[in-house]
C-alpha positions in Angstrom: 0.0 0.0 0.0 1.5 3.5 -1.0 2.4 5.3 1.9 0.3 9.5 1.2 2.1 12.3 2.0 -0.3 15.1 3.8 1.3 18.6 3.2 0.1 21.0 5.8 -0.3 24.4 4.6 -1.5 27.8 6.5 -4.0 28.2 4.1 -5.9 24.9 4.4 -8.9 25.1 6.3 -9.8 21.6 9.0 -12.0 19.6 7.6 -14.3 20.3 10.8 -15.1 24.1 9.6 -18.9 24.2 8.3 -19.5 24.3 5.1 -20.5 27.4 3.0 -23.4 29.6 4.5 -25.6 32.4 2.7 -25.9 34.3 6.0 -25.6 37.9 3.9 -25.9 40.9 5.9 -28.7 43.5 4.8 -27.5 45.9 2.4 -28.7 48.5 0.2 -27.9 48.6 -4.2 -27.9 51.6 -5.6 -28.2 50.8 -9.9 -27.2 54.1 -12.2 -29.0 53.2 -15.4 -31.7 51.8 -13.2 -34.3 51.4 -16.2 -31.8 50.6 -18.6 -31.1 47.2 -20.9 -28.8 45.5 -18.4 -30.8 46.3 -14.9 -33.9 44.5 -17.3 -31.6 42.2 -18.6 -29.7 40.8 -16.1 -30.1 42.6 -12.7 -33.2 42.1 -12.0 -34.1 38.9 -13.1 -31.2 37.6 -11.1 -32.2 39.7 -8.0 -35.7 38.2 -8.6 -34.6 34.5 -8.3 -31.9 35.2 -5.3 -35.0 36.5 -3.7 -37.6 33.9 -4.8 -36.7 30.9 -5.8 -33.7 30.6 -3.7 -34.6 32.3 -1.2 -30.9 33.7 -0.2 -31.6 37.6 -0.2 -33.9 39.0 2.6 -33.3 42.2 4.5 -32.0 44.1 1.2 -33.4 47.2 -0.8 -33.1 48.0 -4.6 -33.2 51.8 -5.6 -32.9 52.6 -9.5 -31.3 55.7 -10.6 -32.8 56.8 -13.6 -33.7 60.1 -15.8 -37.5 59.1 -16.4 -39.8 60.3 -14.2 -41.4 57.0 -12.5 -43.2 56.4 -9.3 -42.0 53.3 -7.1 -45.0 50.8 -8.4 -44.6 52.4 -11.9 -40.4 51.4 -11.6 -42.3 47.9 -9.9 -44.5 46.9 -13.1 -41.6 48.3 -15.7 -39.4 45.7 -14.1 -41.8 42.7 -13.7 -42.4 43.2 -17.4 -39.0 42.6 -17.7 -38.1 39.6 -15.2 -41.1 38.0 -17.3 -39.4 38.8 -20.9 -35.6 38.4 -19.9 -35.8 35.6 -16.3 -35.3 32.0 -16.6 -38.5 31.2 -14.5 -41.7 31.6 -14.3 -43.0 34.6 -12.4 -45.1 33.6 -9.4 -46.7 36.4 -8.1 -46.5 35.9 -5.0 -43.1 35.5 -5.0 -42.7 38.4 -7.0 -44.9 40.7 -4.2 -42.1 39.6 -1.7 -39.7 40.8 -3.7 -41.4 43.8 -5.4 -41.8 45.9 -2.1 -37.8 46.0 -2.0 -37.6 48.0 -5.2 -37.8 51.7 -5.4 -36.9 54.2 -8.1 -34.6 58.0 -7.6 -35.6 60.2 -10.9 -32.8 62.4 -11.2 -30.2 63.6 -13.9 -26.4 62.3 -13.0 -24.4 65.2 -13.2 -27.0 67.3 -10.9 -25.9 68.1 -7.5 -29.1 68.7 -5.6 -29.8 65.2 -7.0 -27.2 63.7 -5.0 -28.1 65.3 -1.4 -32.2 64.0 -2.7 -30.1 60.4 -3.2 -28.5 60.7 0.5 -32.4 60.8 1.5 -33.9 58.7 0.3 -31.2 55.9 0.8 -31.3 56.6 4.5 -35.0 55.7 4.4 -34.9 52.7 2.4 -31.8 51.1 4.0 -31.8 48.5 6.7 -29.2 48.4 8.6 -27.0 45.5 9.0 -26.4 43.7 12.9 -23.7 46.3 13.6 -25.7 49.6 13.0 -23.8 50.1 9.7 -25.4 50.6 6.6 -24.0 48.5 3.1 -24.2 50.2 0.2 -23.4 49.4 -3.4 -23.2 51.1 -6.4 -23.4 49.2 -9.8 -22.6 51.6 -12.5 -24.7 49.8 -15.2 -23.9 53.3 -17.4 -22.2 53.9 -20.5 -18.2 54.1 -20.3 -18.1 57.9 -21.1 -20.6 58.1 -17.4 -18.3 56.5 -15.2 -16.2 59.5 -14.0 -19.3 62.0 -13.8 -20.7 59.5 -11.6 -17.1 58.9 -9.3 -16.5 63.2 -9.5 -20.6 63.4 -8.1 -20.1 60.2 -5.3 -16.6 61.7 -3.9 -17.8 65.5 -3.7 -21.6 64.9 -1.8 -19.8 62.0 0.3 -21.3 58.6 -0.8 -17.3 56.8 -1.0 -16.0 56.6 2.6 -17.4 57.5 5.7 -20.6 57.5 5.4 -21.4 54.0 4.5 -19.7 50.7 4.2 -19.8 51.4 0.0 -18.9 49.2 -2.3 -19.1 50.1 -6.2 -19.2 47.6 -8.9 -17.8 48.8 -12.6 -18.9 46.9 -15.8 -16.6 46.3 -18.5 -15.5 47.9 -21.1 -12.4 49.3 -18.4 -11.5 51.5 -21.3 -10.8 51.6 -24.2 -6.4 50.6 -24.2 -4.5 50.9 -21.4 -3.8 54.6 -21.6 -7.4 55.2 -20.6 -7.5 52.4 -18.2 -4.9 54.0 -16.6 -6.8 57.0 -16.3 -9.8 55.6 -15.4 -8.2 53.7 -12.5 -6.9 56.6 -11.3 -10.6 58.1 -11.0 -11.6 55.3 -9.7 -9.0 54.9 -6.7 -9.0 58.8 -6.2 -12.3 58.2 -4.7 -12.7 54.4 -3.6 -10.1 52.1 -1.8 -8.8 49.3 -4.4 -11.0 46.7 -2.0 -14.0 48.6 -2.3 -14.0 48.0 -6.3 -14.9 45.3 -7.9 -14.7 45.6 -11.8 -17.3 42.8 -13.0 -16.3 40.6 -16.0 -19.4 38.0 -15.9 -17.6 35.7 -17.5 -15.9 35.0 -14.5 -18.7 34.4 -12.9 -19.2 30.9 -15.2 -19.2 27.7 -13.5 -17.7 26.1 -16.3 -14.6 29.1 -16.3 -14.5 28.2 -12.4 -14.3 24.6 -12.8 -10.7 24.7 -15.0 -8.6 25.7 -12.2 -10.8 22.7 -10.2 -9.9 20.6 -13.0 -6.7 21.4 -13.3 -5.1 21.3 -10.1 -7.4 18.4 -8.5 -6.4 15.8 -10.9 -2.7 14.9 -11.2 -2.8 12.9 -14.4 -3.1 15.8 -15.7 -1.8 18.2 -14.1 1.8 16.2 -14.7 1.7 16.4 -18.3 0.2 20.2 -18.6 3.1 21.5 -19.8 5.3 22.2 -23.3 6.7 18.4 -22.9 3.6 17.0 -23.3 1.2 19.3 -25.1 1.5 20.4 -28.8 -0.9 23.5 -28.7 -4.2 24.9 -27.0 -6.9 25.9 -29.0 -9.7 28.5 -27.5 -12.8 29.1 -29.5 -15.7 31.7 -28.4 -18.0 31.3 -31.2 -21.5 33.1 -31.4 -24.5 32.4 -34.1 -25.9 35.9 -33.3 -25.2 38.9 -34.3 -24.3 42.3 -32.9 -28.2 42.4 -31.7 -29.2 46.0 -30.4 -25.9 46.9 -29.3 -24.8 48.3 -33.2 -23.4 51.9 -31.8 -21.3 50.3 -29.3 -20.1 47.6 -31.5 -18.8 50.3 -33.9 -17.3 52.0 -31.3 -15.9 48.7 -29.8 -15.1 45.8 -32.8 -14.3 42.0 -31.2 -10.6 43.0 -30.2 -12.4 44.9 -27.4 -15.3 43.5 -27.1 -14.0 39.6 -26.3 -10.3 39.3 -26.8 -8.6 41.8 -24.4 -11.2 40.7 -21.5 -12.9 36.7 -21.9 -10.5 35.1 -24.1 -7.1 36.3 -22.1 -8.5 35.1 -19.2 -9.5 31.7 -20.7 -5.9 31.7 -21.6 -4.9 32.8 -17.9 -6.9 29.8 -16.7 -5.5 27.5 -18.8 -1.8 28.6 -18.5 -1.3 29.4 -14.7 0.7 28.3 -11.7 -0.9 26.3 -9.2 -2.3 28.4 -6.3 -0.4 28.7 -2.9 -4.3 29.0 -1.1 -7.4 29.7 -2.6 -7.6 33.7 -2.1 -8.5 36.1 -4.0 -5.1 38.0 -4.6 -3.4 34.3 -4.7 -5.4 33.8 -8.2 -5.3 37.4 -9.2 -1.4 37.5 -9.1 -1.2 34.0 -11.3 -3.1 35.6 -13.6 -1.3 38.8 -14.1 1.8 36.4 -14.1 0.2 35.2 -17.3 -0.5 38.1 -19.3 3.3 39.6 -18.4 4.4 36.3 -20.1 2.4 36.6 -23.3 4.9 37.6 -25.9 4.7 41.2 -27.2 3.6 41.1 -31.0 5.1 44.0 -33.4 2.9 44.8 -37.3 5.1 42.2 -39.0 3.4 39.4 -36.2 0.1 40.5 -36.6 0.2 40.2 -40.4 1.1 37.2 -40.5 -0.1 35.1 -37.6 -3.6 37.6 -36.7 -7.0 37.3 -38.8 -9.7 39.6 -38.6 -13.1 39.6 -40.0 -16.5 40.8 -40.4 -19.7 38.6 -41.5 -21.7 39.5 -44.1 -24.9 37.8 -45.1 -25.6 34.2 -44.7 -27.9 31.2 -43.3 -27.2 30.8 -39.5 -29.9 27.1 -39.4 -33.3 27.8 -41.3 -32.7 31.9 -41.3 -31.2 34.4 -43.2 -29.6 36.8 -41.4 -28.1 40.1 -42.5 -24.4 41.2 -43.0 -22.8 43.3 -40.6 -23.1 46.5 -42.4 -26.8 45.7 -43.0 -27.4 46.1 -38.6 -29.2 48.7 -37.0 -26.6 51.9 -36.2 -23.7 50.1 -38.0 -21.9 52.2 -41.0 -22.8 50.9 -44.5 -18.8 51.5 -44.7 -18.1 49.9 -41.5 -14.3 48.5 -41.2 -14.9 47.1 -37.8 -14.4 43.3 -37.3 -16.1 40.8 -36.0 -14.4 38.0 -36.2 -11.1 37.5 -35.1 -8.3 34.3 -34.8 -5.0 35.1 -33.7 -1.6 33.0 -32.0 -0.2 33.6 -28.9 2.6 32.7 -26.7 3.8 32.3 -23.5 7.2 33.0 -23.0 7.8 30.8 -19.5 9.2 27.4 -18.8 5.5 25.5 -18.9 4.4 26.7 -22.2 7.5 27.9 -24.5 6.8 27.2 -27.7 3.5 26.2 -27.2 1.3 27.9 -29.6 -2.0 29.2 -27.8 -4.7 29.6 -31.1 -7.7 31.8 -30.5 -10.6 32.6 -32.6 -13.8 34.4 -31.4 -16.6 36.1 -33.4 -20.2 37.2 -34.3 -22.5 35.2 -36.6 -20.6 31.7 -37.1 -22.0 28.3 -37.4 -23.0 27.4 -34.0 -22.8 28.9 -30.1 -19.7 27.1 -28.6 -17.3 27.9 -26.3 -14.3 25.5 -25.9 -10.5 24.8 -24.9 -9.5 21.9 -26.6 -5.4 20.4 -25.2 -4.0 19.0 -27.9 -1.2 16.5 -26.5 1.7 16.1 -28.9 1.8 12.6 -31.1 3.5 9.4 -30.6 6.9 9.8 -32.3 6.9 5.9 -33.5 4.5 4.3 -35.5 4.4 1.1 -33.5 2.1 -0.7 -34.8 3.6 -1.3 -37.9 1.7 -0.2 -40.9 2.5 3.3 -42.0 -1.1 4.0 -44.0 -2.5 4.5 -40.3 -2.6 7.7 -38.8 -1.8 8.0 -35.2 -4.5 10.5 -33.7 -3.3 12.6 -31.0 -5.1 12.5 -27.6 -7.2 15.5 -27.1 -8.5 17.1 -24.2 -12.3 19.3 -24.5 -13.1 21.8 -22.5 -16.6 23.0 -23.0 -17.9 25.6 -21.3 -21.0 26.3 -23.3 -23.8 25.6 -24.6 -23.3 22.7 -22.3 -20.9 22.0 -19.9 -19.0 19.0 -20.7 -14.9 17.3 -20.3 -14.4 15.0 -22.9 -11.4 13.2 -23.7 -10.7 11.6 -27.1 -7.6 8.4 -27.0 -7.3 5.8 -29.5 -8.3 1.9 -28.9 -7.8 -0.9 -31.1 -10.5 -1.6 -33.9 -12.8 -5.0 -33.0 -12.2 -7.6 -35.6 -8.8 -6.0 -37.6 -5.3 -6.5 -37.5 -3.7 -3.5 -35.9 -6.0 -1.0 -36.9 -6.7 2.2 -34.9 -10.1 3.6 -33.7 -10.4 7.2 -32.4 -12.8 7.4 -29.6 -14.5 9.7 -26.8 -14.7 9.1 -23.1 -17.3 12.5 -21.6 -18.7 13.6 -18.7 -21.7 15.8 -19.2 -22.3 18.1 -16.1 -26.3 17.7 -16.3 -25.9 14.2 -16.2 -24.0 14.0 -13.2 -25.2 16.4 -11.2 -28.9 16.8 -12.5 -29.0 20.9 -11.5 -28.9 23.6 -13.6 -25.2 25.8 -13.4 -26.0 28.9 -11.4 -26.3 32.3 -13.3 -22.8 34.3 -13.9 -24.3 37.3 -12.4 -25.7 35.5 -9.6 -22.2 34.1 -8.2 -20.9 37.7 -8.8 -23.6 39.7 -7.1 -23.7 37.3 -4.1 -19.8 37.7 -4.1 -20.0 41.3 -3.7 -22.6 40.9 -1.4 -20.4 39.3 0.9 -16.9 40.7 -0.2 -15.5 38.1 -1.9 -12.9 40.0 -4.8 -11.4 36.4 -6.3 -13.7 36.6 -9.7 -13.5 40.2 -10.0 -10.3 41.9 -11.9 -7.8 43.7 -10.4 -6.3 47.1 -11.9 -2.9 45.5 -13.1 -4.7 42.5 -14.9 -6.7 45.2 -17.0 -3.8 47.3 -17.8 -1.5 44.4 -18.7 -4.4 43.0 -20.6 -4.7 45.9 -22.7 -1.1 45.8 -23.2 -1.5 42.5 -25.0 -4.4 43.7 -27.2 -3.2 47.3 -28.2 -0.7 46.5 -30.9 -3.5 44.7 -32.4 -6.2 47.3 -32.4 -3.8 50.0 -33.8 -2.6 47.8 -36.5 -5.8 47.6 -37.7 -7.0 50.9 -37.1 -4.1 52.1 -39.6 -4.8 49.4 -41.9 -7.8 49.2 -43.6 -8.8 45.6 -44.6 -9.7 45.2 -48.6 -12.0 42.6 -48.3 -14.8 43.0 -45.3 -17.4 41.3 -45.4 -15.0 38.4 -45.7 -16.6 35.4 -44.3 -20.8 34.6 -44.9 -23.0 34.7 -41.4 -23.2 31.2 -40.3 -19.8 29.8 -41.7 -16.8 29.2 -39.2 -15.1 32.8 -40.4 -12.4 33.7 -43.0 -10.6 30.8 -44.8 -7.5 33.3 -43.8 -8.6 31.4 -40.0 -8.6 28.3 -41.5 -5.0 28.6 -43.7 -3.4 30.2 -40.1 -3.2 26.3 -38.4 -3.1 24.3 -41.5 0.1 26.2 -42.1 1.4 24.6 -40.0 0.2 21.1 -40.4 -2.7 21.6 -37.8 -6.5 21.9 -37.6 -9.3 23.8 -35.8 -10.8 21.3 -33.2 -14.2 21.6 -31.7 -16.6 19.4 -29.9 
């Protein structure tokens, strides 16, 4: 019997601790852009079923800050309208009376003063105090980019950052728009808040699926032994979407893919993938691995980008039984429009684990199917051993999918039934909803009930965004100096640009996906 080693560390926890409690403390959110597409969205159908259907929030009020003039029950119906259109459930209305008397709406403009001193009253009303006498209140800034340091300026002068509350304040993404303004954006940001008091949301984080790499990764030593340049050939990452740009056509010209997906879900997909093990399971111990990635990822100059960067922009195609409209053809977009949708790309991290492992990445709008994946490609065999050169060794791959369904699957070769030394490249999968039977909890909800409680590990820290950007902004110059001839250059409901497709077989490789 093998003898196991226990290795103490000061950041395990004894086995006798209770498990995880939803004890939350009341607490008070304050949403800028109260009425807008994201509080309908997402907010508040994910507020709705923390509330109702899991019964987790309690003592808690909701107050939207909004330009329209609207009574509380007026701000009530407008958002039960949209839990019905946008939730995942069914609205019982009971449950939705329970949670309907915590929701209140502030008319106001942002940049008016005397709007900020009404705000200060009516928050002291609403609020319930937590066991301590204190009073938690957050912010979510669910607000254009360009509102963001009205809205800091207006908190720090009337008072609303330090002392008067326990504050928290949560910023959506975009973080700017390269590093320069990220830079100057942080500085805003910090000028008014401490850095633990800001959490800068990136719901893709807030993904089970995301989450449950690193569990992957570092619970299972077969594989965490060969996860490394000895072993693997390359890692492919694919974010593929069968919609469009939807409503969202101004910021999307404002924005393009590079912005939109690359600098923020797809480096930290490849931060995942690529980190140390953790020393503890804290949020600064994952943060710094992280930011340990993106310093690693090799700097690309115009000659890179030509060559081993694709970009593209759909036009109009079949995505299933529809026909869908080019890029150009969306509401708000530019009949002109140079701005990509598409984009594939190869990376590298210059440290021990991964040199010369090539990290391919390809994201973009309107492409065959909805799939998000890391697929491991381990290197081949370097003998044919089975003695008949016609076969073709396949090399073990490892899948990753994250969505539409959550699934591991891992494909190895076995020997054909019945034939002399052939080959047979099968799949061995686990399927989350099989195993488990539940549905994955929403992003939002993991990050909300985070904040809630002050838990910073899924949310990104200042020098991740800034060395992020610094991966991303040789690209978007490029580009933006460099008009492409082509656009549109791949048909809606394709898998992108055959320029994607020539970039890995190039080099004697193929796209892989589920």
């Amino acid at each position: 019997m093998m003898n196991e080693v226990a290795i103490d560390s000061r950041f395990l926890q004894p086995c006798d601790v209770p498990g995880e409690t939803f004890a939350i403390e009341p607490f008070t959110m304050v949403i800028f852009g109260g009425g807008g597409d994201l509080a309908k969205r997402k907010l508040m159908p994910t507020l709705f079923h923390l509330c109702g259907s899991e019964g987790i929030l309690k003592d808690f009020s909701v107050l939207g800050f909004g330009r329209s003039k609207m009574s509380d029950e007026e701000y009530r119906s407008v958002m039960k309208e949209a839990v019905q259109e946008f939730g995942v459930e069914h609205v019982n209305e009971d449950q939705w009376n329970e949670f309907s008397r915590h929701l209140f709406f502030f008319s106001g403009f942002f940049e008016d003063d005397d709007a900020y001193r009404r705000l200060r009253e009516t928050i002291d009303r609403i609020a319930i105090p937590a066991s301590d006498g204190g009073k938690d209140l957050i912010f979510y800034l669910a607000v254009p980019p360009q509102t963001v340091p009205v809205l800091i300026e207006k908190l720090l002068r009337h008072n609303f950052c330090k002392r008067s509350y326990r504050t928290k304040i949560i910023v959506e993404k975009p973080f700017g728009r390269d590093r320069a303004s990220a830079e100057t954006l942080n500085t805003i940001l910090t000028g008014a808040f401490e850095e633990n008091q800001i959490y800068r949301i990136d719901h893709y984080l807030g993904k089970e699926p995301v989450q449950n790499i690193l569990y992957f990764r570092f619970s299972n030593m077969i594989f965490e032994r060969l996860w490394n340049c000895r072993c693997i050939d390359n890692i492919q990452i694919t974010v593929a979407e069968d919609i469009g740009i939807e409503h969202r056509g101004a910021f999307y010209e404002q924005t393009g893919v590079v912005r939109d997906i690359v600098q923020n879900h797809m480096l930290q997909l490849i931060a995942l993938v690529g980190m140390e093990p953790l020393v503890g399971f804290k949020a600064d111990f994952l943060r710094d691995e992280a930011v340990k990635v993106f310093r690693s990822i090799r700097p690309v100059d115009d000659a890179y980008i030509d060559k081993f960067m694709v970009r593209g922009q759909y036009g109009p195609g079949k995505v299933g039984e529809d026909e869908v409209p080019g890029y150009r053809e969306e509401e708000r977009v530019s009949p002109e429009s140079n701005i990509q949708t598409f984009f594939a790309g190869k990376f590298y991290i210059d440290n021990l684990r991964w040199a010369g492992v090539p990290f391919y990445v390809r994201t973009g709008k309107r492409m065959q199917r909805r799939i998000t994946e890391v697929a491991v490609q381990f290197k081949r065999l370097p003998l044919r051993l089975l003695g008949r050169t016609c076969d073709v060794m396949e090399p073990n791959i490892l899948l990753l999918t994250i969505q539409p369904d959550e699934e591991i699957t891992l494909r190895f070769n076995v020997g054909y039934p019945h034939s002399h030394n052939r080959l047979y490249s099968t799949n061995m999968v686990f399927k989350y909803r099989d195993t488990f039977g539940t549905k994955q909890q929403d992003a939002y909800a993991r990050l909300l009930l985070d904040c809630v409680r002050g838990d910073l590990t899924l949310f990104v820290r200042q020098d991740a965004i800034e060395t992020m950007w610094e991966v991303v902004d040789p690209i978007v110059a490029r580009w933006a100096n460099l008009a492409p001839a082509d656009f549109p250059n791949y048909a809606a409901g394709t898998w992108g640009p055959e320029e994607a497709l020539l970039l890995l077989k190039n080099e004697g490789r193929s796209w892989i996906t589920a």
